[in-house]
N, C-alpha and C positions, 0 to 999 in steps of 0.2 A: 276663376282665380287669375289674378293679374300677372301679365308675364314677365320675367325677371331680364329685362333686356340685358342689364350692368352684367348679371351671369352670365347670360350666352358670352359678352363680349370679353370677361373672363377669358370664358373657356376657349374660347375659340383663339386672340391672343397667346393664351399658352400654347395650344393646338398646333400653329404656326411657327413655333420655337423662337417666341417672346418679340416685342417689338427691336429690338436686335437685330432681329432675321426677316426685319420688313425692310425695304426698299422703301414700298407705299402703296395703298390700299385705297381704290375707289369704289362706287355701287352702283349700278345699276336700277333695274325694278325689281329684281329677284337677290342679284349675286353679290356678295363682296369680292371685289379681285386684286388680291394681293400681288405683288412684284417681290418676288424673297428673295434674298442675299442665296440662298440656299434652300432647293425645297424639299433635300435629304431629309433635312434637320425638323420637317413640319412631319407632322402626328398624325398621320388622312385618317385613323382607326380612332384615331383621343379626338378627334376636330366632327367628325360625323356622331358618335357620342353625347356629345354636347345639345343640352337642353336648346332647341329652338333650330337645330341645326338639320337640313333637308338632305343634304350628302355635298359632296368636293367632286371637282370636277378640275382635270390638269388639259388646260386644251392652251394654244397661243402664246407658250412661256408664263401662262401666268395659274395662279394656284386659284380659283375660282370655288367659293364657300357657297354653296343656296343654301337660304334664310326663307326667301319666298316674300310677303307682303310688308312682314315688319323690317325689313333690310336697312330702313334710312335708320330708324329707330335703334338696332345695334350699330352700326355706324356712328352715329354720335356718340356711344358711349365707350367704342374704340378710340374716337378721337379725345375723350375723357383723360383714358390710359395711355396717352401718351405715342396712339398709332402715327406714322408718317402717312399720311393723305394726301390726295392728289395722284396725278399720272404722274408716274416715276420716269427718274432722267433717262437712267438707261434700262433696259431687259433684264430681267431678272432671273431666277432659275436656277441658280449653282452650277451653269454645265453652258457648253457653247450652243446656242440656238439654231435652230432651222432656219433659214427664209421664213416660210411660211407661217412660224411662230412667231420669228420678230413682227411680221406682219400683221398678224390678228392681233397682238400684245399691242402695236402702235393703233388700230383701227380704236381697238377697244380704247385705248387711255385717251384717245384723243374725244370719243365723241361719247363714251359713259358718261361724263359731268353735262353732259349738252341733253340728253335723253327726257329727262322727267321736264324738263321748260319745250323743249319739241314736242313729247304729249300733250303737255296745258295749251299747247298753239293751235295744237291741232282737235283738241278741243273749242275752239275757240271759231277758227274755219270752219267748222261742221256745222257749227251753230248759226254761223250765219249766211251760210248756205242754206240751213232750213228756211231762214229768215225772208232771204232772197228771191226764195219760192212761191211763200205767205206773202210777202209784199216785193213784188217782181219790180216797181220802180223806185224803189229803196236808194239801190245802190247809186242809180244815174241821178238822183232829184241834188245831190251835192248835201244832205243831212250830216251837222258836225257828228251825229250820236252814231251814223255808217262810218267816217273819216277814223273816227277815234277808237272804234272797234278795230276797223280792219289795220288800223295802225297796230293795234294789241296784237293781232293775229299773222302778221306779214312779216312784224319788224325783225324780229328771230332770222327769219329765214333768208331777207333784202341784208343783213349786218352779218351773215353768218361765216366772210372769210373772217370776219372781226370776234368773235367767237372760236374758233377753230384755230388762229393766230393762237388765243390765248390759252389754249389746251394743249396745243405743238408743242409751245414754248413751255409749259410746265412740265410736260413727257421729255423733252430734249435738253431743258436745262439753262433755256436762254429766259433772259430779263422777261417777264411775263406780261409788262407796258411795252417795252420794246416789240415784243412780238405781233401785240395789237394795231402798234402803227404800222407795222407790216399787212396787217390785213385790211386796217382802214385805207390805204392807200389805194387799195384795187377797187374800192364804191366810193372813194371821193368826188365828190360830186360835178367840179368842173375837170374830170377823168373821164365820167361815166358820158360826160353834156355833149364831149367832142364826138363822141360817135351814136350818130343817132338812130343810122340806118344801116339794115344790114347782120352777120353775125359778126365780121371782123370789120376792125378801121387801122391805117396805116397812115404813121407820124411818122418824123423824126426825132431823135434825140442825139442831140452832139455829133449830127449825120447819118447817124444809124439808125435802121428804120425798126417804127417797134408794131407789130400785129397786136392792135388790141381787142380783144372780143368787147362786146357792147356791154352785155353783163357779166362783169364777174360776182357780182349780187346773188348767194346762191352758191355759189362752188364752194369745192371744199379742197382740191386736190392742188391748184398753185399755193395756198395759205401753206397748206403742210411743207411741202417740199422749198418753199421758200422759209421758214421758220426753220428747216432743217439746216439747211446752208448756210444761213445766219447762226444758228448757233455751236457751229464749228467756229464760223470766224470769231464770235465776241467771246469765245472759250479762251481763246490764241490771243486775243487781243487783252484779254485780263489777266494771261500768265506773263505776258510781254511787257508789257508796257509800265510804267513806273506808277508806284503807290499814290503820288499824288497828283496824276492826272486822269488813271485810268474808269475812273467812277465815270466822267462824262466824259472822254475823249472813245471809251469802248465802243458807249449808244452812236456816237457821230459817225464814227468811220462803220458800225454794222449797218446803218440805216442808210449811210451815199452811197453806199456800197453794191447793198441785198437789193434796194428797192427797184433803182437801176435794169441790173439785171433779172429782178421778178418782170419786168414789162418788156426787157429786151428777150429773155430767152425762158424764163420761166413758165411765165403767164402763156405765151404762147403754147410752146411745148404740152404743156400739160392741159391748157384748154382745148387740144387736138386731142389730148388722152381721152380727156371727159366729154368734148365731142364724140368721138370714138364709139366710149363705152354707149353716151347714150344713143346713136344711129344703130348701134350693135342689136341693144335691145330691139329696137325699134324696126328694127329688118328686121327681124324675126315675128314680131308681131306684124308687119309689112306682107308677110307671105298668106295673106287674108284668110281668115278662118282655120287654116290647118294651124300656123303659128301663135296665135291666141290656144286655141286647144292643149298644144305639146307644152305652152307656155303655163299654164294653168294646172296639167295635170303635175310636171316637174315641181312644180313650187307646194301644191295639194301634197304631192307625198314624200317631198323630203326637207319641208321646212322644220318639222319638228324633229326629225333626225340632224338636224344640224345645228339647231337648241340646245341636246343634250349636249351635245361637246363645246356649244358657244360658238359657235363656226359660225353662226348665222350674222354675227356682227363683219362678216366681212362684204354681204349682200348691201348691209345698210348705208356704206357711200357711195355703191350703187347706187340703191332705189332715190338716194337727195341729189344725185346729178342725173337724174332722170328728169326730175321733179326742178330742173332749173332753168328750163329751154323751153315759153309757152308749145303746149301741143298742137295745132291746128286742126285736128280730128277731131278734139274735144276743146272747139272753141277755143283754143288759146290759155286754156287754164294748164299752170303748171302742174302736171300727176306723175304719178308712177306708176307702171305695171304690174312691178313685183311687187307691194306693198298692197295692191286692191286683189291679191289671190292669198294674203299667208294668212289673212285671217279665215280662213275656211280649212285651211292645215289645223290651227289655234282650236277650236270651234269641237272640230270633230273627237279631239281630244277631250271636251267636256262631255259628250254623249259616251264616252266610252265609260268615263270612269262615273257617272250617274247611273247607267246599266251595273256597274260593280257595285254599286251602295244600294240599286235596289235588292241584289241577289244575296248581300251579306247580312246576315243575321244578328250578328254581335254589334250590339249598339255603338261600340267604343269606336270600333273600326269604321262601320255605315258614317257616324258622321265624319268622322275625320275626311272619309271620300265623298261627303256631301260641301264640305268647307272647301276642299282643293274643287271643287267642279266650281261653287262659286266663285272660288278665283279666276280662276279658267276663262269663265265669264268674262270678267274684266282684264283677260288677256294673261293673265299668271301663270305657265301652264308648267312649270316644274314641278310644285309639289303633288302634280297631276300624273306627271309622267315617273320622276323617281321614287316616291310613294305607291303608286298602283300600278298604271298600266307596263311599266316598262319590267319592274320584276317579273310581273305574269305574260310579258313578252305577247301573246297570243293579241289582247286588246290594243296592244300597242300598234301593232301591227296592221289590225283592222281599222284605226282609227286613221294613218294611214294612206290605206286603201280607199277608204272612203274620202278622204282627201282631197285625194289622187281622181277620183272619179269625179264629184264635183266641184274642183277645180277645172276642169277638161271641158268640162257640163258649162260652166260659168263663161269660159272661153267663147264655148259655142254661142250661147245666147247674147252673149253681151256682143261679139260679130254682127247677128243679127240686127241688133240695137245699134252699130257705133259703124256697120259698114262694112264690116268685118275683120275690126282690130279690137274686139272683146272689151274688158273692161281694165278702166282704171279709176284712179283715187289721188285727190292731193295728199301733200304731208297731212297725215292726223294720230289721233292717239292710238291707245292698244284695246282690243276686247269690245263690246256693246260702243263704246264711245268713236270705235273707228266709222262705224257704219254711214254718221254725215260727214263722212269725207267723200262719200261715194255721189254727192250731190253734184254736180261741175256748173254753177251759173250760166248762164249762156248758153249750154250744151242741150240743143233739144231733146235729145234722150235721155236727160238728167235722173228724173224720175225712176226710168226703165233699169240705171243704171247700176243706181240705189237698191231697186226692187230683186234683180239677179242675185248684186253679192248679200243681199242680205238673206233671200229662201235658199240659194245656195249654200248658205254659212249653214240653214236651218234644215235643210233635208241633208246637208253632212251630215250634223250630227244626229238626227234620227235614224238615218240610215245605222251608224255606230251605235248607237243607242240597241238598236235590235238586233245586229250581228251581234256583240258580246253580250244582251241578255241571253239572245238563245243559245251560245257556245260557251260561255264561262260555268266554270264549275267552282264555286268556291271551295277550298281546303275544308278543312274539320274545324280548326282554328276560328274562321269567318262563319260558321255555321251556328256554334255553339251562343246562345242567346244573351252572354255575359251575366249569369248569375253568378253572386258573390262565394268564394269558394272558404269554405268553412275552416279553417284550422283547428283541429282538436290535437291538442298534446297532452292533456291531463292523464290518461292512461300510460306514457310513457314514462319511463323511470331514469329521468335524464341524465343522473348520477353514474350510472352505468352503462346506458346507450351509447353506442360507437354514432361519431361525428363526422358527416359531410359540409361541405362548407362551400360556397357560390363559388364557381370557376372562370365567372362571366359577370360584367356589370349588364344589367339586361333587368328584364320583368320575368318572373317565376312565374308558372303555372300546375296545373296536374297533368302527368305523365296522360292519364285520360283525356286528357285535353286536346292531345298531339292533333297534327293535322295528315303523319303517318299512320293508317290502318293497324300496324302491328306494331306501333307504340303504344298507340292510343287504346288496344287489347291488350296491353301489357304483356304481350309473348316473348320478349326479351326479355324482363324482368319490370319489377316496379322501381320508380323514380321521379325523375320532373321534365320538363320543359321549360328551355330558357329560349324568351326573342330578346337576341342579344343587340345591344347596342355601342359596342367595339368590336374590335374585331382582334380579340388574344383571349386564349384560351388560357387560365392557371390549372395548377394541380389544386384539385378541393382538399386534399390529404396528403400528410405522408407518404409516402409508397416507392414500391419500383415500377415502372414502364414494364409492363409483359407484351404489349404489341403495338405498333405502329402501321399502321395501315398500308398499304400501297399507294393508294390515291389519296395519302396525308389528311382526308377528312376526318377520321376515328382514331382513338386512341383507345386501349386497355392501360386499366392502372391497378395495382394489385397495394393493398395494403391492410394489417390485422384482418388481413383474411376477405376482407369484401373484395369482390372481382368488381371494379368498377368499369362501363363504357360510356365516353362520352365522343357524340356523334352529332357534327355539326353539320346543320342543313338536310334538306330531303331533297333525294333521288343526287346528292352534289358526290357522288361515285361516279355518276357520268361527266364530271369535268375530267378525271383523270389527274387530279393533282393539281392542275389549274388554279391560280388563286389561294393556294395553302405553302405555307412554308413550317415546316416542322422543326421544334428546338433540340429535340430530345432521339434518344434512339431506344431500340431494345434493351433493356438490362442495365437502364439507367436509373439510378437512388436517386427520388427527389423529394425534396420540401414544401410543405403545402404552401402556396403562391409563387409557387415557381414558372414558370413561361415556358407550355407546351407547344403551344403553336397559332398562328396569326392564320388569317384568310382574309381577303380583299372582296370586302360585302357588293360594291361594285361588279367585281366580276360575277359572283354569283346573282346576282337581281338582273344582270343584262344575260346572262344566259336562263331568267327564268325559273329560276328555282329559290326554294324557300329556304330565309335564314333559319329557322325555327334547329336550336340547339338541345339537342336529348343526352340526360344523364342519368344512366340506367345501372342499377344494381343486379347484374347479370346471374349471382348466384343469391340470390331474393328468398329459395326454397330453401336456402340452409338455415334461415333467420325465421324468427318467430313475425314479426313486423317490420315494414320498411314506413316509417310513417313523414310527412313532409312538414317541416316547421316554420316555412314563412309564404307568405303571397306576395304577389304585388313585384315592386321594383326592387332591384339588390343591387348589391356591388360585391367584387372578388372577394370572400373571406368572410361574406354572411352566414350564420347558420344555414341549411336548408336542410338537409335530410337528417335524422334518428335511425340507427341501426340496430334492432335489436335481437 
């Protein structure tokens, strides 16, 4: 069946509390990341609900949706509806920000829109690094058909203060052309001409001397902070200034101004930063052999942990000022470190959740973790992690570990290979397609290099592969073969049967179904099973509240007589209340679709336990039949149970 993108972007727009409550909303390869006026006001229980929708993640001020592969696809039809797109001027959030949230919210806005053109580049490089291999004098023979590729593949990353200018400026608010001549101005060409040798050259301007590095071709960190500075000033200068000059008299005075001081004290400054950052790396990898290793294992087992909260976007102007200062180790080719280890973090993660799809039984579910591991593949690894391993916490864990180990393993050998500063990688794409990036022209151990991170990437994940076959236990749920469950009501006498009704939008099952042992025996009584997909519980009935749980997971509901229990999640007693907010108290009269209580599906999937919601008719033995009258998927307020 075809998927209803225009819905999701519905739902999810509402979800968010209406374009109203956007600032402005960009994507990534997986996420939508919203900038909200307010992110009280956003719906995380109605937003994860939502057809198409993988869960929400709040990391860096910014309200983060995974969609997973079709992400561009709802995207455009947010922009349909009217969403504000683009990196937002200021931070968003409803509430005063951290640092460190302004900061991953600016990393992200700035270099999301730049992401999927940096893949196809680095797609692009890999390619023709095979190329270069197959025909070794390719490159030097001066062939327009070499020129005009490597022109395809370079140009991104040679123009990318000019890019990066123009993502600043749309996050901060300044003219979006303006911004761009701020960053064409650091690779303009008789800029770049004057200094030919060396890292820095030293001018004048107006007497003052300006440190220019050779390349600023490549950076990323003067663009931003000079975009930033400029758009304070042309803010001032268009509240200032008179109506009918200040259209072109703004750009003049921000560009004599910025530009100036981006080559007097900007550029400089901040190309000491990003020298900085990448000597930093680079001594570390410098400490031969042991530094490659610790470097390898750190990235192996906590790059996927820093996916889940989006954090990992703050590595990534890292790894491109890594990647802007030829290496000399490896021939001169621009690489990164970090970037030639996270794919083996990536990797492992698909071994894990392939071992979950061969041990589940239910067709519905195997594939769904057959389709996330293909993803995976191509480098998608959310619907891998918040879908499977990371509820069951356990493969998550071991995926990992194994990471972790052959990352360390990758370190070691690629030392071997490189002299002993392990391996690296130009810019390139995500998943299968990173792998010819691991090619480096020139680099004698090109080959070798290649060959490490790619049986490292693949004994990860077999490794993974075989610890969670042999320790995973699937629930009852994943066990069960998916045969179609029969509804028979004709015997019932509907007329006078007592009415339960969905308390939960979710998919209904049979109580025998549970993935709880003394559900699934029906020892509590007979009923259903919901896998809920909000997170608020209604009343199915009428009734008064007779108990409220301690640990807010369970509720008793008493009404014409049926003892009702509904109990959300298995073994979620052990949160202690964690993650549940309850509406209601003891000896409270309610109306059916009333609002008993909420949980945060989040907290319970990251501490490992299962949402699976039981609603059990506890005195079942007073009654002649408890019979169940719908399957499939419901909403609050559907038939489900006959009482009679």
């Amino acid at each position: 069946m075809a998927k209803d993108f225009a819905k999701t972007a519905r739902g999810v727009l509402d979800g968010v509390g209406g374009k109203e409550n956007i600032r402005s909303v960009v994507h990534c390869a997986t996420r939508l990341r919203f900038t909200l006026a307010d992110q009280a006001k956003a719906d995380d229980d109605g937003v994860k609900a939502v057809s198409g929708v993988v869960s929400v993640v709040k990391a860096g001020g910014l309200y983060q949706v995974v969609i997973g592969n079709d992400v561009h696809e709802v995207f455009v039809e947010l922009e349909k509806l009217g969403a504000p797109t683009g990196a937002a001027v200021t931070g968003g959030g409803g509430g005063k920000q951290s640092l460190g949230d302004m900061l991953i919210g600016t990393i992200s806005g700035v270099f999301t829109p730049i992401l999927a053109a940096l893949m196809g580049i680095g797609i692009i490089k890999g390619l023709l690094a095979i190329l270069s291999v197959i025909f070794p004098g390719w490159a030097a023979s001066g062939d327009m058909s070499y020129t005009v590729l490597n022109a395809a593949g370079d140009a991104l990353m040679y123009f990318l203060p000019v890019l990066v200018a123009y993502t600043a400026a749309v996050r901060f608010g300044l003219d979006p052309i303006v911004g761009m001549v701020i960053g064409a101005a650091l690779v303009y060409p008789s800029i770049v001409e004057q200094y030919p040798f060396g890292p820095w050259g030293v001018k004048e301007f107006l007497g003052a001397p300006i440190l220019v590095m050779v390349r600023y071709s490549g950076t990323v960190l003067p663009s931003i902070f000079a975009v930033y500075g400029a758009s304070i000033l042309y803010k001032r200068l268009r509240k200032t200034l008179p109506s009918a000059v200040k259209n072109f008299v703004a750009p003049f005075l921000t560009l004599i101004i910025t530009i100036p001081l981006m080559f007097l004290i900007i550029g400089p400054v901040f190309g000491v930063v990003g020298l900085g950052i990448q000597n930093s790396i680079r001594s570390v990898v410098a400490i031969q052999f042991i530094g490659p290793i610790i470097l390898g294992l750190v990235m192996g087992a906590f790059w996927q942990v820093l996916v889940i909260f989006g954090l990992h976007w703050a590595l990534v102007p890292i790894g491109i000022q890594e990647a802007t200062i030829p290496n000399p180790i490896f021939a001169g080719n621009y690489v990164s470190y970090i970037f030639a280890y996270s794919q083996i973090a990536v990797i492992a993660q698909v071994g894990a959740v392939f071992a979950m799809a061969v041990r589940i039984k239910n067709s519905e579910r195997r594939s769904a973790a057959m389709a996330a591991g293909l993803g995976g593949i191509f480098g998608i690894t959310e619907p891998i992690i918040y879908g499977f391993t990371l509820p069951k916490k356990k493969p998550f864990a071991l995926a990992c570990i194994s990471g972790a180990i052959f990352g360390a393993l990758a370190g070691l050998f690629g030392s071997f290979n490189s002299g002993g500063y392990g391996i690296a990688a130009q810019m390139g794409a995500m998943g299968v397609f990173s792998y010819p990036s691991l090619l480096l022209p020139g680099f004698s151990g090109s080959t070798m290099n290649l060959l490490i991170g790619l049986f490292m990437g693949i004994f990860a994940m077999v490794l993974t592969f075989i610890l969670v076959y042999v320790t995973y236990k699937p629930d009852a749920a994943e066990l069960k073969t998916g045969d179609a469950v029969v509804i028979d009501v004709s015997k019932v006498d509907q007329a006078k049967a007592k009415k339960i009704y969905a308390p939960v939008k979710g998919r209904v099952f049979p109580i025998t179904h549970s993935a709880d042992a003394a559900h699934q025996q029906e020892t509590l009584g007979k009923g259903v099973c919901f896998m809920p997909l909000g997170g608020k519980i209604f009343a199915p009935f009428d009734g008064k509240i007779d108990m409220v749980f301690d640990t807010k997971h369970a509720i008793n509901i008493v009404g014409e007589g049926i003892e009702l229990l509904i109990h959300c999640g298995i073994d979620t007693v052990k949160l202690g209340g964690k993650g549940f907010t309850v509406h209601v108290k003891e000896g409270d009269e309610v109306k059916k679709g009333a609002l008993l209580f909420e949980y945060d599906k989040d907290v319970i999937a990251r501490a490992g336990y299962s949402l699976e919601t039981q609603m059990v008719v506890t005195n079942s033995g007073d009654y002649k039949a408890v019979t169940q009258a719908k399957t499939g998927d419901c909403n609050p307020g559907d038939l489900i149970l006959y009482v009679e």
